[in-house]
ROSE-4610 file (N, C-alpha, C; in Angstrom, 1 decimal, always signed):
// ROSE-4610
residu = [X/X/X/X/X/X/X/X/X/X/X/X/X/X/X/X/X/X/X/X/X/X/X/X/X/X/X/X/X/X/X/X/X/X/X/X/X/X/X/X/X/X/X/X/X/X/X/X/X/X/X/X/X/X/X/X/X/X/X/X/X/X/X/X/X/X/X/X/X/X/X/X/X/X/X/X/X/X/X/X/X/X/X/X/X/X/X/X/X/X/X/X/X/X/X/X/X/X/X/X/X/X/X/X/X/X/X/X/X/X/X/X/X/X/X/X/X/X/X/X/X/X/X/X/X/X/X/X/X/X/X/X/X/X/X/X/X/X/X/X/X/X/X/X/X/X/X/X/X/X/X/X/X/X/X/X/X/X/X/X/X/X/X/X/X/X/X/X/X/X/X/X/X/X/X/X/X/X/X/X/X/X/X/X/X/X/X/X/X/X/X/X/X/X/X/X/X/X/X/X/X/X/X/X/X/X/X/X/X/X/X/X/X/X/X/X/X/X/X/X/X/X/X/X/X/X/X/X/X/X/X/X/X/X/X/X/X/X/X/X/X/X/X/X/X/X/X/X/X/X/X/X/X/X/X/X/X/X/X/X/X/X/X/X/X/X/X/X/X/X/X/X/X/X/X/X/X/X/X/X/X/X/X/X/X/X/X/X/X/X/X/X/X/X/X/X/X/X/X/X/X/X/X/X/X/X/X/X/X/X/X/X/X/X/X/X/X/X/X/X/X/X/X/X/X/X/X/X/X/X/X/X/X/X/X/X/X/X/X/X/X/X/X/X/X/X/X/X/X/X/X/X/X/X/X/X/X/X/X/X/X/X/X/X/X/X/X/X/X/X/X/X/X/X/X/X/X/X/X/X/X/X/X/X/X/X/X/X/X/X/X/X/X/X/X/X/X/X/X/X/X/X/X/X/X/X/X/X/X/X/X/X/X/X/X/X/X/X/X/X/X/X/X/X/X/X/X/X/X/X/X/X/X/X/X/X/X/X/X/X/X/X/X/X/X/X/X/X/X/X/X/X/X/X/X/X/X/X/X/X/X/X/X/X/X/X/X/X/X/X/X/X/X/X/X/X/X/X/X/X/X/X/X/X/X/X/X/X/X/X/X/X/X/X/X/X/X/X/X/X/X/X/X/X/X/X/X/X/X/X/X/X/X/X/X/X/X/X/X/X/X/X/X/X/X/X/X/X/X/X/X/X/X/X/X/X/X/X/X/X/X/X/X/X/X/X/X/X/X/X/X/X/X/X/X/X/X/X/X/X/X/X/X/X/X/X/X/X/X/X/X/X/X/X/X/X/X/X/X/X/X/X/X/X/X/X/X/X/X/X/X/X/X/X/X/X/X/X/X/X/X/X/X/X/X/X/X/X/X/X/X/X/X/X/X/X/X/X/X/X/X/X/X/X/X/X/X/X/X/X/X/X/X/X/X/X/X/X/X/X/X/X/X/X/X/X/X/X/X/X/X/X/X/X/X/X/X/X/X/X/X/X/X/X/X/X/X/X/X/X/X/X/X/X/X/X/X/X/X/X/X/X/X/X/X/X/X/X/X/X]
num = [1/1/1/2/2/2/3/3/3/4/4/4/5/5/5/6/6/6/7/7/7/8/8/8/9/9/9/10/10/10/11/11/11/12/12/12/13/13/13/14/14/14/15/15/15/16/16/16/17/17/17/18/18/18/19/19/19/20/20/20/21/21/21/22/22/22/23/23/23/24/24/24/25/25/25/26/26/26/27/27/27/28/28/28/29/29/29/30/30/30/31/31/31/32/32/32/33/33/33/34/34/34/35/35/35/36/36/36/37/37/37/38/38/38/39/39/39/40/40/40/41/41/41/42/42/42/43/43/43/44/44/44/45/45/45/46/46/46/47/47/47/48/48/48/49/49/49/50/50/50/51/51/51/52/52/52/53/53/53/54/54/54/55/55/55/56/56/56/57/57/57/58/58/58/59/59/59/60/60/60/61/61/61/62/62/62/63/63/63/64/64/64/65/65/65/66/66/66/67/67/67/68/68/68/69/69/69/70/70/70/71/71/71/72/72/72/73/73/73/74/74/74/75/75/75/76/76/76/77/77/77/78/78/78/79/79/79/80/80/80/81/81/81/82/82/82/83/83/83/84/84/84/85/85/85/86/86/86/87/87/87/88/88/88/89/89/89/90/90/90/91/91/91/92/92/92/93/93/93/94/94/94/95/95/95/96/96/96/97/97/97/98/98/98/99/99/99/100/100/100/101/101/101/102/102/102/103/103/103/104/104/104/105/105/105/106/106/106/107/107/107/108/108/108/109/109/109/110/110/110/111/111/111/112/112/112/113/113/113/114/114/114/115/115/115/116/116/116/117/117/117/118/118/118/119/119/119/120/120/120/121/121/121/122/122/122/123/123/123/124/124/124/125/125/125/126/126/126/127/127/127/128/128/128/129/129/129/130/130/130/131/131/131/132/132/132/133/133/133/134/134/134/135/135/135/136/136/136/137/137/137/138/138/138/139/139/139/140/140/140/141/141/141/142/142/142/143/143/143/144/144/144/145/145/145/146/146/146/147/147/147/148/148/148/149/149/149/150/150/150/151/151/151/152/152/152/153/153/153/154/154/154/155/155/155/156/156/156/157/157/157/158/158/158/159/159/159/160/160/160/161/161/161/162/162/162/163/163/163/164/164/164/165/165/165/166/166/166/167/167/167/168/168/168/169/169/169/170/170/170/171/171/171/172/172/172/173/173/173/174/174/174/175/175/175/176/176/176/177/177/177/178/178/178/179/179/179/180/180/180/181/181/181/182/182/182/183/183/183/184/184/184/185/185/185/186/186/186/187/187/187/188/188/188/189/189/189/190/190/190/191/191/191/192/192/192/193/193/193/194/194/194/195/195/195/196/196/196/197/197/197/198/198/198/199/199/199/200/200/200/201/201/201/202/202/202/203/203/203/204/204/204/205/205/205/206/206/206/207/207/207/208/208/208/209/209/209/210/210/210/211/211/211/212/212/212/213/213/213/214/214/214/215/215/215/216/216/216/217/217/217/218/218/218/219/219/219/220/220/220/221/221/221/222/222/222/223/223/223/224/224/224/225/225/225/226/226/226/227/227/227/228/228/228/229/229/229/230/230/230]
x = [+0.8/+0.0/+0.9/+2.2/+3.3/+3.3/+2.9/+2.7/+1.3/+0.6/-0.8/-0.7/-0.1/-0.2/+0.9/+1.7/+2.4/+1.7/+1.0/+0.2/-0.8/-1.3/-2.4/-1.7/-0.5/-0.3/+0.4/+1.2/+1.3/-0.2/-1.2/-2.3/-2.9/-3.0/-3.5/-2.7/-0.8/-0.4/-0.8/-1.2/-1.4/-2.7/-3.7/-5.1/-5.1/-4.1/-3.7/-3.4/-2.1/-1.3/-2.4/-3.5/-4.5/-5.1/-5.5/-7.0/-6.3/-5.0/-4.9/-5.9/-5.8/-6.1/-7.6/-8.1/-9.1/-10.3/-11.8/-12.6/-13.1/-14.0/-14.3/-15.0/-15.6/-16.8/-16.3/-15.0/-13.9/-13.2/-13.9/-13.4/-12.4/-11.8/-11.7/-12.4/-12.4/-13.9/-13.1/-13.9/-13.2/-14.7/-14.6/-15.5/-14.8/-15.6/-15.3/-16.2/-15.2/-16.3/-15.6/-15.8/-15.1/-16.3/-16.0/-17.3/-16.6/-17.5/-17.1/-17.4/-16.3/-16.3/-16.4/-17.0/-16.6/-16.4/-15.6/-14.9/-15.4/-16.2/-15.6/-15.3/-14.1/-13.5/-13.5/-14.3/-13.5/-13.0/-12.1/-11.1/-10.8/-10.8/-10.9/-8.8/-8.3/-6.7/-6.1/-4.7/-4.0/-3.9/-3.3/-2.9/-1.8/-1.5/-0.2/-0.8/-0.8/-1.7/-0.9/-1.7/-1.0/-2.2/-1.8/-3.1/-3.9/-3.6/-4.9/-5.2/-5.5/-6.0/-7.4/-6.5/-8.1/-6.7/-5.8/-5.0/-4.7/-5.3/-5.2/-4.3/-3.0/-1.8/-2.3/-2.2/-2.7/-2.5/-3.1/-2.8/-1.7/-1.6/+0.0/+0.0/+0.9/+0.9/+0.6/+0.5/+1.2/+2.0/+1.3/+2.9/+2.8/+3.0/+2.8/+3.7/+3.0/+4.3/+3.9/+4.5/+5.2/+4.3/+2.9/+1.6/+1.0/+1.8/+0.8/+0.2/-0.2/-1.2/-0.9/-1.4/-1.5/-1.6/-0.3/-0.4/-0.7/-1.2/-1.1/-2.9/-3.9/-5.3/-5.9/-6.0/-6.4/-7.5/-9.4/-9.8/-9.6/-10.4/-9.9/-11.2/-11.7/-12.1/-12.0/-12.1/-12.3/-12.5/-13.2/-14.4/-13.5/-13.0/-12.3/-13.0/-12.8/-13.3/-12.3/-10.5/-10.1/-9.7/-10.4/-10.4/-11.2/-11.6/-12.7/-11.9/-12.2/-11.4/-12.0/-11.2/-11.9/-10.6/-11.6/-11.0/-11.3/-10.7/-10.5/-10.3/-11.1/-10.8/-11.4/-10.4/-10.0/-9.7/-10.4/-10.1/-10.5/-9.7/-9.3/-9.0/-8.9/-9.0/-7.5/-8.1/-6.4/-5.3/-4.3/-3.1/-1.6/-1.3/-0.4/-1.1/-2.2/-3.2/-3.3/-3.6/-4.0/-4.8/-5.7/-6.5/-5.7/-6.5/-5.6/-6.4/-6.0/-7.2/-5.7/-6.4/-5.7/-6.2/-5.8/-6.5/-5.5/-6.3/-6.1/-6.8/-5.8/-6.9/-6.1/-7.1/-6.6/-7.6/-6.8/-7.7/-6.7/-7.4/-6.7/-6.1/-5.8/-4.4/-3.4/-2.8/-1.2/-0.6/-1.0/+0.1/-1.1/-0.8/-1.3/-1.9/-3.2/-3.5/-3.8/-3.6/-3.9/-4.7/-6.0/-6.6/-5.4/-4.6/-3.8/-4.6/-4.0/-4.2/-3.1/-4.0/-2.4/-2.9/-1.8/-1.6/-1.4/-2.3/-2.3/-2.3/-3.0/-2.8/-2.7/-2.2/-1.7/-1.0/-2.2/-0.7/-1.7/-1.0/-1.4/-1.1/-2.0/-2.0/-2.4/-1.6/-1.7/-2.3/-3.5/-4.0/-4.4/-3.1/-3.9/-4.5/-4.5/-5.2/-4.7/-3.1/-2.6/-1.3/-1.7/-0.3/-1.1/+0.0/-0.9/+0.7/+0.3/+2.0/+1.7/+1.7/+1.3/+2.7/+2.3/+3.4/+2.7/+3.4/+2.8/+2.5/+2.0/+1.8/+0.5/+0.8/-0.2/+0.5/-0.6/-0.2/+0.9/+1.6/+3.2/+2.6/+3.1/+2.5/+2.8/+3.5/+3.4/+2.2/+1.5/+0.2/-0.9/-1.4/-2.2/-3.7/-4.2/-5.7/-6.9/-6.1/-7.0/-7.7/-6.1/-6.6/-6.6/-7.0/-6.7/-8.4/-7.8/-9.3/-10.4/-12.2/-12.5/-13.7/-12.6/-13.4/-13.7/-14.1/-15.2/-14.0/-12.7/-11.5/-10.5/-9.6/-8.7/-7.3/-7.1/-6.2/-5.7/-6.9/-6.5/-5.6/-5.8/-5.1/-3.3/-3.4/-1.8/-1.6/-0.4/+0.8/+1.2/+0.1/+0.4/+0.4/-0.8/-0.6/+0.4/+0.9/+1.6/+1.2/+1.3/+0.5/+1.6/+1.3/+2.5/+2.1/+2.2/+1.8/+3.0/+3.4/+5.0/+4.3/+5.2/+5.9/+6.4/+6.1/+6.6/+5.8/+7.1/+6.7/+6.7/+5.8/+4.8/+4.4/+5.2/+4.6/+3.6/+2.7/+2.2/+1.6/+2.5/+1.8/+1.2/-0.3/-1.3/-1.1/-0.9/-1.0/-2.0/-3.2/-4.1/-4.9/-4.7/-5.5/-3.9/-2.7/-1.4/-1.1/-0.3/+0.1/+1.3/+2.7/+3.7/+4.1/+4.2/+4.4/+5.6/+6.7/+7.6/+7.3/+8.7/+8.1/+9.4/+9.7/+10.6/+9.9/+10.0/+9.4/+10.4/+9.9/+10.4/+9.8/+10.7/+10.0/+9.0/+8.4/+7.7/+7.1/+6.1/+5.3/+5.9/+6.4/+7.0/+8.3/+9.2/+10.7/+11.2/+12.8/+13.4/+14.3/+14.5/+14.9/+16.3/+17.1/+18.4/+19.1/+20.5/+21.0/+20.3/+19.8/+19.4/+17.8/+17.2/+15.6/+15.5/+14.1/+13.4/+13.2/+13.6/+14.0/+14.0/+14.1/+14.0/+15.4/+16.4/+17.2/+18.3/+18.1/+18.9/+18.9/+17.8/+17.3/+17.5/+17.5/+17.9/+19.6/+20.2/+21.6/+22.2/+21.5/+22.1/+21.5/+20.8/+20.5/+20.2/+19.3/+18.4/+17.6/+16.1/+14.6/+14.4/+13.3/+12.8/+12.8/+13.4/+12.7/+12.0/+11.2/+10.3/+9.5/+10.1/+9.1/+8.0/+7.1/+6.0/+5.0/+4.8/+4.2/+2.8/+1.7/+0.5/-1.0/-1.6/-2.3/-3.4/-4.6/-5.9/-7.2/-8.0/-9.3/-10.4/-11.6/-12.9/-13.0/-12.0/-12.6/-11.0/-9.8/-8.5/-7.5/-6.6/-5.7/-4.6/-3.4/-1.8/-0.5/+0.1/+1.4/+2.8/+3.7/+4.7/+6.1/+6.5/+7.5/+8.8/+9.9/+10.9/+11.2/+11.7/+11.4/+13.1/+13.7/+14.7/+14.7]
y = [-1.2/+0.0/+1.3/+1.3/+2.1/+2.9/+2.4/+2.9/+3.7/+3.4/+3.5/+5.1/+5.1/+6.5/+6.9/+6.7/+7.6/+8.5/+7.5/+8.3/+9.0/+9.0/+9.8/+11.1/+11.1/+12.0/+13.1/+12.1/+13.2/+13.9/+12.8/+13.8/+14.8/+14.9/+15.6/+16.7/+16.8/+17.9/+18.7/+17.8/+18.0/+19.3/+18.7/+19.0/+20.4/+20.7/+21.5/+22.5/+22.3/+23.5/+23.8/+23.4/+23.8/+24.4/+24.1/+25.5/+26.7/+27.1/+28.3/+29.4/+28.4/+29.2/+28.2/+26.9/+26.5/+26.6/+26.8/+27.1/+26.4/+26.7/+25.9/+24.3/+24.7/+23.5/+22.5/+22.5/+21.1/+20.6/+20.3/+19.2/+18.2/+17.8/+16.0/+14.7/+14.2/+13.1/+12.1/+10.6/+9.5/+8.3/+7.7/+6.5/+5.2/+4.4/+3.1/+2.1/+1.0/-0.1/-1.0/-2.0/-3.2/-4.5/-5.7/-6.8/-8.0/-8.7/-10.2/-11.4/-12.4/-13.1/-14.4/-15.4/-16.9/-17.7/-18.5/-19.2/-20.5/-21.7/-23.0/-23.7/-24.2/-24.8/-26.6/-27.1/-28.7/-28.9/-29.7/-30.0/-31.8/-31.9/-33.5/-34.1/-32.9/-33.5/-32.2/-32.6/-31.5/-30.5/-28.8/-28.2/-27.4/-26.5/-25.5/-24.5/-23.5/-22.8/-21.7/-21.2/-19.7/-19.7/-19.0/-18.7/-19.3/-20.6/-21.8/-22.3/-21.9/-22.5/-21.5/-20.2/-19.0/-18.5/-18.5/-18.3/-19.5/-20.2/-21.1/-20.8/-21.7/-21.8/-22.3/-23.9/-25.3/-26.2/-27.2/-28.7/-29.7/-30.1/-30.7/-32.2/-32.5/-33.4/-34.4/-35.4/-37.4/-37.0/-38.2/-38.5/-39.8/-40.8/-41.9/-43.0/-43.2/-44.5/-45.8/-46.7/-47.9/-49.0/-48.7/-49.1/-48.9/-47.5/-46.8/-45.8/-45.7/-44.8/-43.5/-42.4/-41.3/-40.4/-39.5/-39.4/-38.0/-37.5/-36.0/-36.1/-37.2/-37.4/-37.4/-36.5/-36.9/-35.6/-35.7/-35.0/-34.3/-32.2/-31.9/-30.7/-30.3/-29.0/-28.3/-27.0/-26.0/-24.7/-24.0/-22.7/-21.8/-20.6/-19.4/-18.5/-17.3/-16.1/-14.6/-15.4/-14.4/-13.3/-13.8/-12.4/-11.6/-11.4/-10.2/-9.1/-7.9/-6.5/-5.4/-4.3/-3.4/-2.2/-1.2/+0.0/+1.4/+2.3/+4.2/+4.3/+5.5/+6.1/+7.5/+8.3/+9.6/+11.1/+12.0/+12.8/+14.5/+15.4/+16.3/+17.7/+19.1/+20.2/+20.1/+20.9/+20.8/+21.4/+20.5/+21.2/+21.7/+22.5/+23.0/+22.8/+23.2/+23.1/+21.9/+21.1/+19.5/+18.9/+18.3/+17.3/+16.3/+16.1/+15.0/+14.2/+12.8/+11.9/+10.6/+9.4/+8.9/+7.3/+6.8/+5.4/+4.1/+3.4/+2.5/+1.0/-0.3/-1.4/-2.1/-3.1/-4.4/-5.8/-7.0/-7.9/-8.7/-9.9/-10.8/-12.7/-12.0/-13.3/-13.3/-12.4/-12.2/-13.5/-14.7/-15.8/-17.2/-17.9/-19.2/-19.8/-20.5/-21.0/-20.2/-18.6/-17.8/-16.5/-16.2/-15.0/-13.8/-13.1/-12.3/-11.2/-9.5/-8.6/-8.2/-7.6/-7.5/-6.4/-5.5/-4.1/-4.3/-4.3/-4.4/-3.2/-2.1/-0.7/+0.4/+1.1/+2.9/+3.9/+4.7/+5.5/+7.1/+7.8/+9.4/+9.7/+10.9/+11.0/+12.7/+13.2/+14.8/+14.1/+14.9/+15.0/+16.4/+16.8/+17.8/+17.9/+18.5/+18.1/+17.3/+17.3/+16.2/+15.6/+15.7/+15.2/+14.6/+13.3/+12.4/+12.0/+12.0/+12.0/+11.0/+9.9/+8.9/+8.0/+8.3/+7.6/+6.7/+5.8/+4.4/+3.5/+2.1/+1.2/+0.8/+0.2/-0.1/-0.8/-1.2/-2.1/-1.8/-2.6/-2.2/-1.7/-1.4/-0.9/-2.0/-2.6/-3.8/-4.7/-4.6/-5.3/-4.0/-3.6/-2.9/-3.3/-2.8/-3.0/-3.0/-2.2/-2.1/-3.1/-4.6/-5.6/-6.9/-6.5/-7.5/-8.5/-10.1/-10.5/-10.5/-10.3/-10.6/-12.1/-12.7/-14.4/-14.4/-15.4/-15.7/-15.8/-16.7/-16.7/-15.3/-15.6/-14.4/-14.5/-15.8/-15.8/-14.3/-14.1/-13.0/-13.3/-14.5/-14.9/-15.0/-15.2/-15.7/-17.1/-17.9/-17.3/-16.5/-16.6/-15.7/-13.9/-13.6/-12.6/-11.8/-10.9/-10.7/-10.3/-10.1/-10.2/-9.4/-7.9/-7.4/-6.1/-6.1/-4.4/-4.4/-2.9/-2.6/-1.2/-0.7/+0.7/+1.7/+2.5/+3.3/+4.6/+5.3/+6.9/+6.7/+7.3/+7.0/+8.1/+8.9/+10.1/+9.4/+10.2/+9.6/+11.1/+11.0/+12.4/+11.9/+12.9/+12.5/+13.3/+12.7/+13.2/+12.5/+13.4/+13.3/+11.3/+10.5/+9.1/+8.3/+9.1/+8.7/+9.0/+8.0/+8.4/+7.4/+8.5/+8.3/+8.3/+7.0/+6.6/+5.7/+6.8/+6.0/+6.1/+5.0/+4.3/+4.1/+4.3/+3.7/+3.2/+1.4/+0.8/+0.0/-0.1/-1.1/-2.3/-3.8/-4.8/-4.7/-5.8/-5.8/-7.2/-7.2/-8.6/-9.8/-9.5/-9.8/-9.7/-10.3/-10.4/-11.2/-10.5/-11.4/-13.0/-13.7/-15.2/-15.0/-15.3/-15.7/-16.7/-16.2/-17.4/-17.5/-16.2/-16.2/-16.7/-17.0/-17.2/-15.8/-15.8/-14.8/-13.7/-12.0/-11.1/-9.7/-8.5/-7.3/-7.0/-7.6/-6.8/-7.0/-7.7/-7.3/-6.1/-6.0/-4.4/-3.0/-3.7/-2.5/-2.8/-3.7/-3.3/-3.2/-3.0/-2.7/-1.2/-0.2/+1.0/+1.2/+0.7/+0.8/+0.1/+1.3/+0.5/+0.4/-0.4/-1.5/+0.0/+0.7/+1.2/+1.0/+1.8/+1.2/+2.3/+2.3/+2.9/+2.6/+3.4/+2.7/+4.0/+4.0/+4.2/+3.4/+4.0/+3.2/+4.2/+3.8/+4.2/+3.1/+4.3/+3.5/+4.5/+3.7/+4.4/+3.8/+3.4/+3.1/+1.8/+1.3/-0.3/-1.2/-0.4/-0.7/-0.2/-0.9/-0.7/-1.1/-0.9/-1.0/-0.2/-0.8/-0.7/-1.0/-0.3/-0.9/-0.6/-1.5/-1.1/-1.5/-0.9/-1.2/-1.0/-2.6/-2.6/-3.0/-2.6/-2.8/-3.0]
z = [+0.0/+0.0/+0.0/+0.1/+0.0/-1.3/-2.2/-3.7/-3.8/-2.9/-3.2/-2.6/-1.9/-0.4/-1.6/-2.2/-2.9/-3.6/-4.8/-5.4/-5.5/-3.9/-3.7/-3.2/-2.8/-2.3/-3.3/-4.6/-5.5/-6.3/-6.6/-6.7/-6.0/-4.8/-3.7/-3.7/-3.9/-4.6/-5.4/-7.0/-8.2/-7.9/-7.5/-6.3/-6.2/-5.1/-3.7/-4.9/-5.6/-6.6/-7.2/-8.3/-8.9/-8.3/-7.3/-6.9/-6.7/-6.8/-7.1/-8.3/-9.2/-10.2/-10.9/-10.0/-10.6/-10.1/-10.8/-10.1/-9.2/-8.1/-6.9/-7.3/-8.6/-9.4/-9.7/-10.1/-10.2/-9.1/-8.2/-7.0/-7.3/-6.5/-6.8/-6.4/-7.3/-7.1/-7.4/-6.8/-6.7/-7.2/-8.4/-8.0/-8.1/-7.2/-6.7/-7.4/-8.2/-9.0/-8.3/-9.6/-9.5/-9.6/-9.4/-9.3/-8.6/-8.0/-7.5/-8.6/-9.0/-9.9/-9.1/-10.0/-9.1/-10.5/-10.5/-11.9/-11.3/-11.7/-11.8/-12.9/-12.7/-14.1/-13.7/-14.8/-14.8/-15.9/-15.9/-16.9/-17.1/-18.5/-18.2/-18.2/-17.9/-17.9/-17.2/-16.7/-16.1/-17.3/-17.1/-18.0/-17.0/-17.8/-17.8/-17.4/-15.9/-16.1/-14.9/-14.3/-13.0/-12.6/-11.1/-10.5/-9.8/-9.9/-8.9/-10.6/-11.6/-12.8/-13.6/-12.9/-13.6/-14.7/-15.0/-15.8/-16.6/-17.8/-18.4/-19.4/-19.9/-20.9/-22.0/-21.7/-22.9/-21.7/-22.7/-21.9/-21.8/-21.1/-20.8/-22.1/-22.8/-23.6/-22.5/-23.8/-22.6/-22.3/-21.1/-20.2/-19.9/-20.5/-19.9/-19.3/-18.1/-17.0/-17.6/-17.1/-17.4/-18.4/-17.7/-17.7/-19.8/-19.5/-21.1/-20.5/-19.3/-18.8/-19.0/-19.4/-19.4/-17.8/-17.4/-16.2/-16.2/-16.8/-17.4/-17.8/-17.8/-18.2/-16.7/-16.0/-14.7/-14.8/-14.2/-14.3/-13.0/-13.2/-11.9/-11.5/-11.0/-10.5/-9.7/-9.8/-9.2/-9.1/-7.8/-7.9/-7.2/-8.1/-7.5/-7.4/-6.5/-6.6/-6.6/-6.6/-6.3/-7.6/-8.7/-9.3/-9.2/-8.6/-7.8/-7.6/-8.2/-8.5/-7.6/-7.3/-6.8/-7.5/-8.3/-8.7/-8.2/-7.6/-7.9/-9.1/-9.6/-10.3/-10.3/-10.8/-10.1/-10.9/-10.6/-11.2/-10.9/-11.1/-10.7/-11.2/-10.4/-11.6/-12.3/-13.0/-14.3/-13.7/-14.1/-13.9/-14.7/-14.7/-15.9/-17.1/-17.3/-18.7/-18.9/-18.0/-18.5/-17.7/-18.4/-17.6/-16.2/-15.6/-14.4/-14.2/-14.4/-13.5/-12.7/-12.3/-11.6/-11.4/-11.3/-11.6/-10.6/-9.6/-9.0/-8.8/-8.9/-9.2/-8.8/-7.5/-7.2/-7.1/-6.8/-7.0/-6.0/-6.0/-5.0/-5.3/-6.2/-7.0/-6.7/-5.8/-5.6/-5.2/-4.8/-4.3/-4.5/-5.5/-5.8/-4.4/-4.1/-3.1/-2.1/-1.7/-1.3/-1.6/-1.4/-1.8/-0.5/-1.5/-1.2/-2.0/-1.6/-2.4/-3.0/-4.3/-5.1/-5.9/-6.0/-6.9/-7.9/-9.1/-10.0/-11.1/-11.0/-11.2/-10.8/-10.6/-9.8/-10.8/-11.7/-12.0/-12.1/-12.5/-12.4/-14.0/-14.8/-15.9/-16.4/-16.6/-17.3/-18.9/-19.2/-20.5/-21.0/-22.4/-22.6/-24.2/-24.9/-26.2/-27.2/-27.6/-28.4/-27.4/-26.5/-25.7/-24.0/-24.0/-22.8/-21.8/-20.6/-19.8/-18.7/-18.8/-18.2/-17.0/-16.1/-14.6/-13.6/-13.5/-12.8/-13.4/-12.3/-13.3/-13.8/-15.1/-16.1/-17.3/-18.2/-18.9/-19.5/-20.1/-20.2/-22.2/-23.0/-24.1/-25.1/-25.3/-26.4/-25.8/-25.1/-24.8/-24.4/-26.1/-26.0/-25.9/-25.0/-24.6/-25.7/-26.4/-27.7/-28.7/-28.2/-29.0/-28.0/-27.0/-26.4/-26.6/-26.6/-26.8/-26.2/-26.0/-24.9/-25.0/-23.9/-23.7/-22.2/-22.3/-20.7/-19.8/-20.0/-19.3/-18.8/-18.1/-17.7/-18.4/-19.3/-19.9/-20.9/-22.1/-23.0/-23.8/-24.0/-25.6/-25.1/-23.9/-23.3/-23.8/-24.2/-23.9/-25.4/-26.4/-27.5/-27.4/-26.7/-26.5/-25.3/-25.6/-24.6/-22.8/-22.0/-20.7/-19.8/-19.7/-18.8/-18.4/-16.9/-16.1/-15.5/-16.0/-15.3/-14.8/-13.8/-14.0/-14.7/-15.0/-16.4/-16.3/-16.9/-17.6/-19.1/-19.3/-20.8/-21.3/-21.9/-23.0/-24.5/-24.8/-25.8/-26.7/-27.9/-28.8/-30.1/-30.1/-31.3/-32.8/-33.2/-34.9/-35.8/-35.7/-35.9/-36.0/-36.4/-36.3/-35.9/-35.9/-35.4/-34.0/-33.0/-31.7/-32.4/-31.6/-30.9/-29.4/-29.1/-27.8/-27.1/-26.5/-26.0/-24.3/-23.8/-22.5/-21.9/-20.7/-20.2/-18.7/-18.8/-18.1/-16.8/-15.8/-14.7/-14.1/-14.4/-13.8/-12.4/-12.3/-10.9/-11.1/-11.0/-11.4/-12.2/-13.8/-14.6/-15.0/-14.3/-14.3/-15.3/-15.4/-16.4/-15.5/-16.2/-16.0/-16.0/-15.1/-14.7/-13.9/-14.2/-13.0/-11.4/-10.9/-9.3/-9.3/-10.7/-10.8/-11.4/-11.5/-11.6/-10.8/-11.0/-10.2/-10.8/-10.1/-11.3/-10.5/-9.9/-10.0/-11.2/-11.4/-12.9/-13.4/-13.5/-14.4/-13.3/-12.0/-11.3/-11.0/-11.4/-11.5/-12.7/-13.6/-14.6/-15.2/-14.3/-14.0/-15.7/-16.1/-17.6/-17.3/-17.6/-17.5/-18.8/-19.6/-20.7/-21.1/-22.4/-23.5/-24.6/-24.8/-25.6/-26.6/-28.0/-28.9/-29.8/-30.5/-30.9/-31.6/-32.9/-33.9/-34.1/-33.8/-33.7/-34.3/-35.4/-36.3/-35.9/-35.1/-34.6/-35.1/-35.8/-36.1/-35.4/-35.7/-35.0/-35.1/-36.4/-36.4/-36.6/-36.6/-37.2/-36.3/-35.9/-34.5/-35.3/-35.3/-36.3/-35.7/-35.6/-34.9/-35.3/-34.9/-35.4/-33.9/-33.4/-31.7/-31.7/-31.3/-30.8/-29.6/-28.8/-27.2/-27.0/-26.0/-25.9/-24.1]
């Protein structure tokens, strides 16, 4: 929750500085969504999966012992609810001629076998007419929301589609049905693989976050892209 009290506090800033010069009728306002989900899944064989099995991969090929038997054909069920989400969302008078809003979202997947809570989004966002200045975390940008699929599952077309919320400052400028969007992002959730396992200090000792450019041409029915992620 250390992240969370950050960010309220740089908005409450953002807030505080603006009423100098904004009128009384632009408050800051907060609404609260989210929903309670309950999954049950049966499956007639093990699969490859995250999460208790609300994150589905594919199915595990044969495997078969001595017998012939398939040890990998085993049916199984089970009823989750820990993707149940609760979001802020937030927004505020202008500041330095730009829109402000702010956006927070958690759910309670953080540790397999455990309904933990887990920080899933926090970031703060100046918008002003062709220019967007986005800090905190949120989807990392080569997994644009735009295309992401929607099925009854929480997969989202993983392990093909890409699946990643980082940390990141995110400028994004519009040329007219064109946005230019670079990113310099930091592990969290989604770490790189090494000799110590999986970890973000790599990336914090090697004092370079994920850059990332991107040229993306979106209309009403047509989303196109072209990124270099480094």
């Amino acid at each position: 929750m250390k992240i969370v009290c950050i960010l309220l506090s740089i908005f409450t800033f953002i807030s505080v500085r603006s009423q100098e010069t904004a009128p009384p009728e632009k408050p800051v306002e907060m609404k609260i969504s989210g929903f309670v989900m309950n999954n049950l899944f049966f499956d007639t064989r093990k699969n490859l999966d995250a999460i208790d099995g609300s994150v589905l991969l594919y199915p595990l090929p044969e495997s078969p012992d001595i017998n012939g038997d398939d040890l990998n054909k085993v049916p199984n069920m089970t009823l989750l609810s820990l993707a149940s989400r609760l979001k802020f969302a937030i927004t505020g008078p202008d500041a330095f001629g730009a829109k402000t809003s702010a956006f927070i979202e958690m759910d309670f997947t953080a540790r397999a076998n455990s309904a933990t809570v887990r920080y899933r989004q926090g970031w703060i966002k100046l918008s002003w007419e062709k220019t967007q200045l986005l800090a905190g975390r949120t989807w990392h940008p080569l997994c644009s929301i735009d295309v992401l699929p929607g099925v009854a599952a929480l997969s989202l077309g993983a392990p093909f589609q890409p699946f990643n919320r980082s940390d990141q400052i995110t400028p994004t400028q519009k040329f007219g049905k064109m946005n230019l969007i670079l990113s310099a992002a930091f592990q969290n959730d989604y770490n790189s693989n090494g000799p110590s396992g999986k970890t973000y200090t790599y990336q914090n000792n090697a004092i370079m976050p994920n850059l990332h450019a991107q040229i993306q041409y979106k209309d009403d029915r047509t989303v196109l892209g072209f990124g270099l992620d480094y």
